[in-house]
C-alpha positions, 0 to 999 in steps of 0.5 A, a space after each residue: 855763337 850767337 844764340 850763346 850771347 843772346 842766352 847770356 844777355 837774356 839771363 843777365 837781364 833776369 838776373 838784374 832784374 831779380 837784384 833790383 827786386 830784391 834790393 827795392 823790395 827785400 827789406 820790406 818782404 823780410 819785414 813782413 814775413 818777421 810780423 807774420 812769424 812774430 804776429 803768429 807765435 803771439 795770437 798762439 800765446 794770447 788763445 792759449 792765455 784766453 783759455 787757460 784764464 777761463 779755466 781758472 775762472 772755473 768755466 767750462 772746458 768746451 766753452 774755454 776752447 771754443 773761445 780761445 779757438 774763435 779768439 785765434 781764428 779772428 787775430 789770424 785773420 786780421 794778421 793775414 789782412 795786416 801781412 798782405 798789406 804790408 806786401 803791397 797787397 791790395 785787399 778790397 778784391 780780395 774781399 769781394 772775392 771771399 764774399 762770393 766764395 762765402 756765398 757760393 760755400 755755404 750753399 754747397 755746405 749747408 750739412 756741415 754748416 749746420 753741424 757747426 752752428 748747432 754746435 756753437 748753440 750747444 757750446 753756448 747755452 750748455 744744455 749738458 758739458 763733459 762727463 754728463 750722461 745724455 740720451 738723445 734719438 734714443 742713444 744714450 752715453 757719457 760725454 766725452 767731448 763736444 766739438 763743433 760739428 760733433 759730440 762723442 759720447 761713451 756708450 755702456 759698453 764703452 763704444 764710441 758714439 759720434 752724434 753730428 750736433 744738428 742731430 741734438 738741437 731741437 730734440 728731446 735731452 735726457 740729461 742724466 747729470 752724473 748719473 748712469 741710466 741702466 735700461 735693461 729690456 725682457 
């Protein structure tokens, strides 16, 4: 019976526990996960606005959602420093925390880092956009989307051709503009 009453006492004090947890910090979690939900649907409506602005200033598709990309990603994590704050979350480790991944990261992922930064060199200076006919390393196509780490292209047959974007910058480019080059070989 004994061990009964300590179960009892031991779950009471639980129990207690969690209401004054609740009561001394409820209103102020409820608080902050309504910014982050609101803060969210807000950074959503702001990059698609950001976007659909640039288009009608006639700028071009992959440099429009590259900027309401980067627009997003910067306000969400400017949210998040704001939510954990609002949590009571000290954020200086975490800074130095995300500094030391960064760093052991990008050792890790120089490839793929790489792919990301020709990218943005490519969406930036527009050495060709959608709808082009490029030829580089010696595959040619039609532009059919370029992304951060890679642009795919229609081959004549209509294959698709992925060329990781490190593969691009820094190489000779055939920019046929609109035109199809039809090579044939005897």
């Amino acid at each position: 019976m004994e061990k009964v009453n300590e179960n009892i006492d031991t779950v009471s004090i639980w129990i207690n526990f969690a209401v004054d947890f609740a009561v001394e910090y409820g209103f102020q979690i409820l608080g902050a996960l309504v910014f982050l939900v609101f803060g969210l649907l807000v950074i959503n409506w702001i990059g698609n606005r950001l976007i659909n602005l640039a288009l009608a200033r006639n700028i071009d598709v992959t440099l429009s959602q590259f900027m309401g990309s980067a627009a997003k990603f910067v306000l969400i994590v400017l949210l998040i420093i704001i939510t954990l704050g609002n949590f009571g979350i000290s954020i200086a480790p975490l800074i130095a925390l995300a500094g030391a991944v960064t760093f052991g990261a990008t050792l890790a992922l120089q490839g793929p880092i790489s792919n990301f930064g020709a990218g943005v060199a490519i969406i930036l200076t527009r050495p060709f956009v959608v709808g082009n006919v490029i030829t580089v390393h010696g595959v040619s196509g039609v532009v059919d989307r370029i992304t951060l780490g890679i642009t795919f292209l229609t081959g004549e047959d209509g294959e698709q051709i992925a060329v990781p974007n490190k593969e691009i910058v820094g190489q000779v480019i055939v920019n046929s503009m609109e035109m199809r080059i039809v090579e044939s070989n005897f």
